[in-house]
ZADO-1210 file (C-alpha; in nm, 4 decimals, padded with zeros to 6 digits):
<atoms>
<atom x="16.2484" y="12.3772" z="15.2631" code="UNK" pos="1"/>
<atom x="16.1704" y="12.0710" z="15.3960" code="UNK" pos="2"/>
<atom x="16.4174" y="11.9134" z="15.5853" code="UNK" pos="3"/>
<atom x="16.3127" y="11.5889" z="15.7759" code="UNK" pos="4"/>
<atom x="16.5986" y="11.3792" z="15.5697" code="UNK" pos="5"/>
<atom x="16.8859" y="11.6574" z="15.6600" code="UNK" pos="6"/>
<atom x="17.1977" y="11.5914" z="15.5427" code="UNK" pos="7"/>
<atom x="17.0668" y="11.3593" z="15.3056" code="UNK" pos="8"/>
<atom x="16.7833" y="11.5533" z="15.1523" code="UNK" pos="9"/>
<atom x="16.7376" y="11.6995" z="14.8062" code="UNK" pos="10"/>
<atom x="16.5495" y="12.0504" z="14.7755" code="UNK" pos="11"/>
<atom x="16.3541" y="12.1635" z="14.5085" code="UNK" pos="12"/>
<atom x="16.3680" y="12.5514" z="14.4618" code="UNK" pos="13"/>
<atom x="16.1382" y="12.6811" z="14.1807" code="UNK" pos="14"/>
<atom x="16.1705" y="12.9602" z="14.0329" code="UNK" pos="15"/>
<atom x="15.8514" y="13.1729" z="13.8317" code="UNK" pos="16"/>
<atom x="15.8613" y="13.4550" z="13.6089" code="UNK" pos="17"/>
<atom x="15.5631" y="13.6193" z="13.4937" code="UNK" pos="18"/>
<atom x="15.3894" y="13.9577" z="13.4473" code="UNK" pos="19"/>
<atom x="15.0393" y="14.0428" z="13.6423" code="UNK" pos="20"/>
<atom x="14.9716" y="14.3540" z="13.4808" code="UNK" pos="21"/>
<atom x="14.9673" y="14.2341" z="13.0893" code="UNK" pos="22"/>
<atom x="14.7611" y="13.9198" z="13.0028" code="UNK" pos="23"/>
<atom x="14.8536" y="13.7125" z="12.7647" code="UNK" pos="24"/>
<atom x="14.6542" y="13.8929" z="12.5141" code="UNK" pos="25"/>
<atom x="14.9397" y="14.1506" z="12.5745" code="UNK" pos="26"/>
<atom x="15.2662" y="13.9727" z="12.6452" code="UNK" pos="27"/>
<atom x="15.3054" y="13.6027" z="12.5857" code="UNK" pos="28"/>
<atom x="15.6594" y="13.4506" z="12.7420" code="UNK" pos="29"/>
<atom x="15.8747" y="13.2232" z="12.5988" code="UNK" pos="30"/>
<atom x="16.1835" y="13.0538" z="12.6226" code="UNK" pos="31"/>
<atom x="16.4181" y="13.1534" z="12.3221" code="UNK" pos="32"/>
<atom x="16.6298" y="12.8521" z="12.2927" code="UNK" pos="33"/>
<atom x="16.3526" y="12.6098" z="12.3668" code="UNK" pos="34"/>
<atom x="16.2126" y="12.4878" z="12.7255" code="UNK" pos="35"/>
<atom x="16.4777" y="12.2179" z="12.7124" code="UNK" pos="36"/>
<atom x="16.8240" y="12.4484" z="12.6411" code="UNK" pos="37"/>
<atom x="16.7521" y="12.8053" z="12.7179" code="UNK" pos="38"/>
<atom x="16.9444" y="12.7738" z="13.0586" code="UNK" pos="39"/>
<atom x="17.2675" y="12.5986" z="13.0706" code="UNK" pos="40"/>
<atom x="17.5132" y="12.5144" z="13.3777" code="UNK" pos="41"/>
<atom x="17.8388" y="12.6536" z="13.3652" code="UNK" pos="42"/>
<atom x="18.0872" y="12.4230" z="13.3549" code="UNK" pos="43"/>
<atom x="18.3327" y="12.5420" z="13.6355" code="UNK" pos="44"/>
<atom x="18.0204" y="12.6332" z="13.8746" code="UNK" pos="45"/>
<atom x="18.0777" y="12.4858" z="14.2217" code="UNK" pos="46"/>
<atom x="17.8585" y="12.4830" z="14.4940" code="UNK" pos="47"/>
<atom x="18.0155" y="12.4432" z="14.8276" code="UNK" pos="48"/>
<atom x="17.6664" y="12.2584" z="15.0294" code="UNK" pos="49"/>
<atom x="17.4840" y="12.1546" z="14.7475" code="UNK" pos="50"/>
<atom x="17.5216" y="11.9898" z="14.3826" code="UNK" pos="51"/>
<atom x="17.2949" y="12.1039" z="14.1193" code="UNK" pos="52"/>
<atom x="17.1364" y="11.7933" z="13.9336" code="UNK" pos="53"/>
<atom x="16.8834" y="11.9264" z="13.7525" code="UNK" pos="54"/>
<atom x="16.6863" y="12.1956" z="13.6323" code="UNK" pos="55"/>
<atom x="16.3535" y="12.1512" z="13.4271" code="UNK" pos="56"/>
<atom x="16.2086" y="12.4198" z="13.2477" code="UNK" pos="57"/>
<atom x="15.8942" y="12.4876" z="13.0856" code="UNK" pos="58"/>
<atom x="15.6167" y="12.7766" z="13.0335" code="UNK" pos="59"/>
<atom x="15.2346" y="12.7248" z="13.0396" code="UNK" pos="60"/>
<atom x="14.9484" y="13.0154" z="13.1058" code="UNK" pos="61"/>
<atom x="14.7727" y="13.0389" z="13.4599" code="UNK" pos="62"/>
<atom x="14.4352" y="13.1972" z="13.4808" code="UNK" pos="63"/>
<atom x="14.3613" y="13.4826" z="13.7926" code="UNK" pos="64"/>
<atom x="14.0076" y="13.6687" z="13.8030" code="UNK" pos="65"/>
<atom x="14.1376" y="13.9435" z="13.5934" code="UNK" pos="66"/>
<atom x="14.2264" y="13.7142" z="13.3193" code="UNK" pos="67"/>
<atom x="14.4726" y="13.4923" z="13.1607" code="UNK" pos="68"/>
<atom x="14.8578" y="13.5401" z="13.2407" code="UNK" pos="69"/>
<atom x="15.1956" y="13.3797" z="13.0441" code="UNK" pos="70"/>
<atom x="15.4396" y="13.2384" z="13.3048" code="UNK" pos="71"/>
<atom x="15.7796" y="13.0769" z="13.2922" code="UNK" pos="72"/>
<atom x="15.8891" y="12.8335" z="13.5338" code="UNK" pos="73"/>
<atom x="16.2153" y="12.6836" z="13.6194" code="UNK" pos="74"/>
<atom x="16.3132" y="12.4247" z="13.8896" code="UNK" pos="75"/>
<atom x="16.6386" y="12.4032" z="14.0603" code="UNK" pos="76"/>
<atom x="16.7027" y="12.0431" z="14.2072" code="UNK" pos="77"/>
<atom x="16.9396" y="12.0742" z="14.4733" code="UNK" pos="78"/>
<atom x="17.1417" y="11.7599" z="14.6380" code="UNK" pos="79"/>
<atom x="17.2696" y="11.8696" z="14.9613" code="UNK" pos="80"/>
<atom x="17.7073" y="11.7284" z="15.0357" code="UNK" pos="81"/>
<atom x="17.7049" y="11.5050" z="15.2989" code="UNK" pos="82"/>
<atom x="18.0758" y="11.5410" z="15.3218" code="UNK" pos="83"/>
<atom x="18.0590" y="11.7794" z="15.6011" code="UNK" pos="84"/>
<atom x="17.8835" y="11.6014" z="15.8022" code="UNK" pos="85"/>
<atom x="18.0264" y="11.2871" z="15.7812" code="UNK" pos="86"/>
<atom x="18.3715" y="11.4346" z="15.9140" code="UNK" pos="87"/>
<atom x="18.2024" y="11.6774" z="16.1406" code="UNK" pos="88"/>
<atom x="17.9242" y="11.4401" z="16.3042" code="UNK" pos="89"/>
<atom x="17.8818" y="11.1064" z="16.1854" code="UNK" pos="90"/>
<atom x="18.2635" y="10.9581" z="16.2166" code="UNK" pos="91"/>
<atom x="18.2784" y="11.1405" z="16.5483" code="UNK" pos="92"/>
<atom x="18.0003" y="10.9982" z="16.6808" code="UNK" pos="93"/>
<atom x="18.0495" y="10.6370" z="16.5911" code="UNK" pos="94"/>
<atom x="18.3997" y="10.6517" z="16.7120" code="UNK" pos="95"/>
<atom x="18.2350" y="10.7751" z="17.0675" code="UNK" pos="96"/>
<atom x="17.9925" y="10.4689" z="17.0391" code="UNK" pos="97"/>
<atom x="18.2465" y="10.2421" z="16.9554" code="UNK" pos="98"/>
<atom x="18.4968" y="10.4225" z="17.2503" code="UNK" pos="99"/>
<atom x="18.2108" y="10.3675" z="17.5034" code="UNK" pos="100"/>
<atom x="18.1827" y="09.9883" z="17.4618" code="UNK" pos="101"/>
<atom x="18.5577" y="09.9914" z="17.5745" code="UNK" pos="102"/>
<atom x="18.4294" y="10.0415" z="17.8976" code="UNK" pos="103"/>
<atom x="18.2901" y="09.6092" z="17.8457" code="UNK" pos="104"/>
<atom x="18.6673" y="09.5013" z="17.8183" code="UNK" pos="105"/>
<atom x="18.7779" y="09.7244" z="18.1616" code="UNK" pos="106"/>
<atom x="18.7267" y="09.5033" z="18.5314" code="UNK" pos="107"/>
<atom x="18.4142" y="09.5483" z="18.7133" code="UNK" pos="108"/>
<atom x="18.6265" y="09.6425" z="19.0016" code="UNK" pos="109"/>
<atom x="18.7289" y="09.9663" z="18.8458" code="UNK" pos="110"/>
<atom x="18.4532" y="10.1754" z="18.8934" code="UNK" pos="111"/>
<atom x="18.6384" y="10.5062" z="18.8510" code="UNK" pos="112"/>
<atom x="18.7495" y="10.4179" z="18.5180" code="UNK" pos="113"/>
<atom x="18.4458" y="10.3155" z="18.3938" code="UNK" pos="114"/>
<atom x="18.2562" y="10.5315" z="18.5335" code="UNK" pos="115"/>
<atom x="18.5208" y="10.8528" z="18.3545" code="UNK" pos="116"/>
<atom x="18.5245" y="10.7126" z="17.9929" code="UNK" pos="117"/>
<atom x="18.1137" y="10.6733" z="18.0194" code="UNK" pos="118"/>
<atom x="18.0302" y="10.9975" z="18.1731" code="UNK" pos="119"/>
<atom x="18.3265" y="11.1453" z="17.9272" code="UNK" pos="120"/>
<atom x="18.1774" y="10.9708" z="17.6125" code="UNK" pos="121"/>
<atom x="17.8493" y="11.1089" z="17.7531" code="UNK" pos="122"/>
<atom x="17.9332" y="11.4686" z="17.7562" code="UNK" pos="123"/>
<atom x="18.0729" y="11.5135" z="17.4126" code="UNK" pos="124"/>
<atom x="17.7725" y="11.3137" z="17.3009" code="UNK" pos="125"/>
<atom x="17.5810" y="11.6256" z="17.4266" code="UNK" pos="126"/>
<atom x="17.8235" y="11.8614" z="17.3057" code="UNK" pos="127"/>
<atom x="17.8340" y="11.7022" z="16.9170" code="UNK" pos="128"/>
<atom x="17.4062" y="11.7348" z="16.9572" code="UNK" pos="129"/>
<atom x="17.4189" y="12.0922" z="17.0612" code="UNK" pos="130"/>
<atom x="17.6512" y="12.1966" z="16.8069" code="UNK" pos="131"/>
<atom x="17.5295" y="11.9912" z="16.5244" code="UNK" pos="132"/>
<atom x="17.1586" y="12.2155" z="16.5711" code="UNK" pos="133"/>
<atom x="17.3956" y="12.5757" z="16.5153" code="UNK" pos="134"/>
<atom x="17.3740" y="12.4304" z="16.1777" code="UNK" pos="135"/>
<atom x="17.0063" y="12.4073" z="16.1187" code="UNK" pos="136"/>
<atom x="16.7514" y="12.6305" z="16.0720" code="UNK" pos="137"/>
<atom x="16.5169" y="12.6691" z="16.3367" code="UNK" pos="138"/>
<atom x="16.3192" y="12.3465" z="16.2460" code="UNK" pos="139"/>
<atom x="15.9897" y="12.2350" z="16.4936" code="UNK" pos="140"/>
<atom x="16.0573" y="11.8675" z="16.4264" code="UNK" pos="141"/>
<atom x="16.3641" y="11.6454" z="16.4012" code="UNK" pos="142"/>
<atom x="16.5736" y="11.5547" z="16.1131" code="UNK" pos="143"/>
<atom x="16.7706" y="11.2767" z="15.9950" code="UNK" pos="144"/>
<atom x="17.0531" y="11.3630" z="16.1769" code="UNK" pos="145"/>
<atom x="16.9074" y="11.4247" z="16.4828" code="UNK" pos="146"/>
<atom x="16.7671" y="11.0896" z="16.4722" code="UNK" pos="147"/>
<atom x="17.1089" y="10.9470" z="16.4213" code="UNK" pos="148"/>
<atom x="17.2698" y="11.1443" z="16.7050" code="UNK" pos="149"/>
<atom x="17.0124" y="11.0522" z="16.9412" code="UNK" pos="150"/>
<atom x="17.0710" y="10.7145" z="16.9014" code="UNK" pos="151"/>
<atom x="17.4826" y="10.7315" z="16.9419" code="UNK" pos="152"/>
<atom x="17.3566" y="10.9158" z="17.2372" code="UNK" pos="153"/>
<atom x="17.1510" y="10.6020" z="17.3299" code="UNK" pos="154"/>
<atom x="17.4173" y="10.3443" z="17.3093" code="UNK" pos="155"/>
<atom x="17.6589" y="10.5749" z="17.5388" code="UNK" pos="156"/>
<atom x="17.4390" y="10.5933" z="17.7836" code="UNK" pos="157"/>
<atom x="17.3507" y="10.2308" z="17.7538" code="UNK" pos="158"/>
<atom x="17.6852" y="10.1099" z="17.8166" code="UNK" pos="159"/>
<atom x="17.6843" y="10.3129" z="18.1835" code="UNK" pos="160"/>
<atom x="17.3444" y="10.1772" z="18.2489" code="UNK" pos="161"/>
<atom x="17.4659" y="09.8633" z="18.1666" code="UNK" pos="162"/>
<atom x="17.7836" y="09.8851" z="18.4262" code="UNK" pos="163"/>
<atom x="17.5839" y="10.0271" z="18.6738" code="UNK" pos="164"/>
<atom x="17.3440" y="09.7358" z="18.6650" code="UNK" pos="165"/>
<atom x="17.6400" y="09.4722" z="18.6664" code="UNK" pos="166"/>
<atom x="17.8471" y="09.6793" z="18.9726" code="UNK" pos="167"/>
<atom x="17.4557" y="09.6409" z="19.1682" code="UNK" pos="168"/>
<atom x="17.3238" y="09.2883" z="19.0417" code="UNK" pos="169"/>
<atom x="17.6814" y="09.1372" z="19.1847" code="UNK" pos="170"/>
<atom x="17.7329" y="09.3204" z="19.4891" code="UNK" pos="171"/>
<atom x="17.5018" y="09.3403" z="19.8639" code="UNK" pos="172"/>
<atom x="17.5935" y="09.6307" z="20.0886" code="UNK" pos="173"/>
<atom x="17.9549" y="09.6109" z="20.1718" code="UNK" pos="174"/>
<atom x="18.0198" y="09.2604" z="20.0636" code="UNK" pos="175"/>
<atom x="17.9875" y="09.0399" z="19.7270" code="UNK" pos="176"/>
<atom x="17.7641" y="08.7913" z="19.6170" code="UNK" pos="177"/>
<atom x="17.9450" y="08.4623" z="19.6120" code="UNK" pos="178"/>
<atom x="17.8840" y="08.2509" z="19.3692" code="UNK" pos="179"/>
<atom x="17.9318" y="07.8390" z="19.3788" code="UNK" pos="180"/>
<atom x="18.2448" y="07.8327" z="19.2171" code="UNK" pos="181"/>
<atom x="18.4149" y="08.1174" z="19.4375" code="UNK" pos="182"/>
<atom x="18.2729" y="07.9722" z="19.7460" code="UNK" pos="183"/>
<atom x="18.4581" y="07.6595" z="19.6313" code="UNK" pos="184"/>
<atom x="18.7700" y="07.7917" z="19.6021" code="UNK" pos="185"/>
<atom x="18.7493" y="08.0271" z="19.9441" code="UNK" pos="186"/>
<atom x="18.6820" y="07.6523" z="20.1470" code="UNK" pos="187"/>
<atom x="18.9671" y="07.5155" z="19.9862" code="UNK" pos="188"/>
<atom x="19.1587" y="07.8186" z="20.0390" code="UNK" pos="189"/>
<atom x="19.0449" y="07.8058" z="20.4263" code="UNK" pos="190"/>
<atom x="19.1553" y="07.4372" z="20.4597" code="UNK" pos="191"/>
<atom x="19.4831" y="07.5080" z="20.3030" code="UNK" pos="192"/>
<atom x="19.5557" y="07.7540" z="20.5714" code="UNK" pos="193"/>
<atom x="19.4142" y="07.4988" z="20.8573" code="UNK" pos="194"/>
<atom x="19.6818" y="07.2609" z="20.7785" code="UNK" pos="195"/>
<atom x="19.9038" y="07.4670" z="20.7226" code="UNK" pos="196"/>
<atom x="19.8580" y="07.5791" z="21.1007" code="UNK" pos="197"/>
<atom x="19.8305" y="07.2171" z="21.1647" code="UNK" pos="198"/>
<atom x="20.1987" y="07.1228" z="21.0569" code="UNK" pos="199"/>
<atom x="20.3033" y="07.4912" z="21.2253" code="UNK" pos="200"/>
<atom x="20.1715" y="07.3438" z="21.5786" code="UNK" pos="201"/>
<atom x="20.2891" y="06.9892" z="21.4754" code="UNK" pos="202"/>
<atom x="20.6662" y="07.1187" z="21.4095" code="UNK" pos="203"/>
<atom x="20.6276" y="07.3253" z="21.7469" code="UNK" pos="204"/>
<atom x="20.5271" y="07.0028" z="21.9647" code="UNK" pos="205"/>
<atom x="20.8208" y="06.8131" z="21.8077" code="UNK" pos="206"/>
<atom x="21.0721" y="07.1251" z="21.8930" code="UNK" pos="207"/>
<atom x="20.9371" y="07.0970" z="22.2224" code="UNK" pos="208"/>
<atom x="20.9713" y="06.7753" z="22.2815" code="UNK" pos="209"/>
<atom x="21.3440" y="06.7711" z="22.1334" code="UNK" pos="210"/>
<atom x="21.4607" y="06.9908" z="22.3668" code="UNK" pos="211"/>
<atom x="21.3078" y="06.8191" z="22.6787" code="UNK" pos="212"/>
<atom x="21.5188" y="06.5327" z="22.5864" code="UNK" pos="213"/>
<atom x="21.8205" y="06.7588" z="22.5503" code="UNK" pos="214"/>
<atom x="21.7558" y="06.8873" z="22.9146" code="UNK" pos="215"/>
<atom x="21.7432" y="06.5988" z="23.0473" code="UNK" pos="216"/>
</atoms>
């Protein structure tokens, strides 16, 4: 089986019946109802992985060093349900992608939550990967889906790089960078609070003053 397009691939299993102790000078197969009708589908067949789509059948003679042989041949093409899957992996895993660029909408400032929903969306990333290959055979190169995983698996951790890269680019040591506009407001800010302590002393002096008249 070839399975490089998994869960979207279509297998062709073939199927061969002849005789290698009778050449055809001795037994010559044939199909009884024709190559085109002898096999039929039943109609309430169901497969639960695959749907059958075709079957092609034909019979021809194949030559070995002890002589000529009849053969029959039948091919089963198989298209595999993708059904499963999409519940099982490929809705889950978009909806973690899509859950992961919450973290874009959630203040830089809170680094806890971020940092929880991307390590979270992270981990069941893994966990959906892990699982998904229980369903495989034993393959030495990727599929389809693992492709696809791989790359929900990408964005995830994308969106903590991404945070961690904001939370560093804006902020020195223990302090943040200022930019123009903030340093703006914080001088306006700091000459609010000088008059204010302006009109404090101001209101002091006159008290003062008012009640060195009164003494006197």
């Amino acid at each position: 089986m070839h399975l490089e397009n998994f869960p979207m691939d279509t297998q062709n299993c073939p199927l061969r019946l002849a005789s290698h102790g009778y050449d055809t000078s001795d037994v010559l197969y044939v199909w009884t109802y024709g190559a085109g009708s002898s096999i039929k589908m039943a109609s309430d067949m169901t497969l639960s992985q695959f749907d059958l789509i075709d079957f092609p059948q034909g019979n021809r003679t194949i030559s070995h060093a002890r002589g000529q042989f009849s053969l029959l041949h039948v091919t089963f093409t198989l298209k595999r349900h993708m059904g499963y899957f999409l519940i099982n992996v490929y809705v889950p895993c978009s909806l973690l992608v899509i859950l992961s660029w919450v973290a874009f909408w959630i203040n830089r400032e809170a680094t806890a939550d971020r940092m929880t929903l991307g390590i979270t969306t992270v981990l069941t990333m893994v966990f959906v990967g892990v699982d998904n290959r229980d369903d495989l055979p034993k393959v030495s190169y990727s599929t389809a889906l693992d492709y696809f995983v791989n790359m929900c698996f990408a964005f995830v951790l994308a969106a903590i790089i991404q945070f961690a890269s904001v939370h560093f680019f804006t902020k020195h040591g223990s302090g943040e960078v200022f930019f123009e506009s903030d340093m703006e407001d914080d001088y306006l800010a700091e000459n609010d609070d000088e008059d204010s302590t302006d009109i404090r002393f101001s209101m002091e002096e006159k008290v003062h003053v008012l009640l060195q008249i009164q003494l006197v």
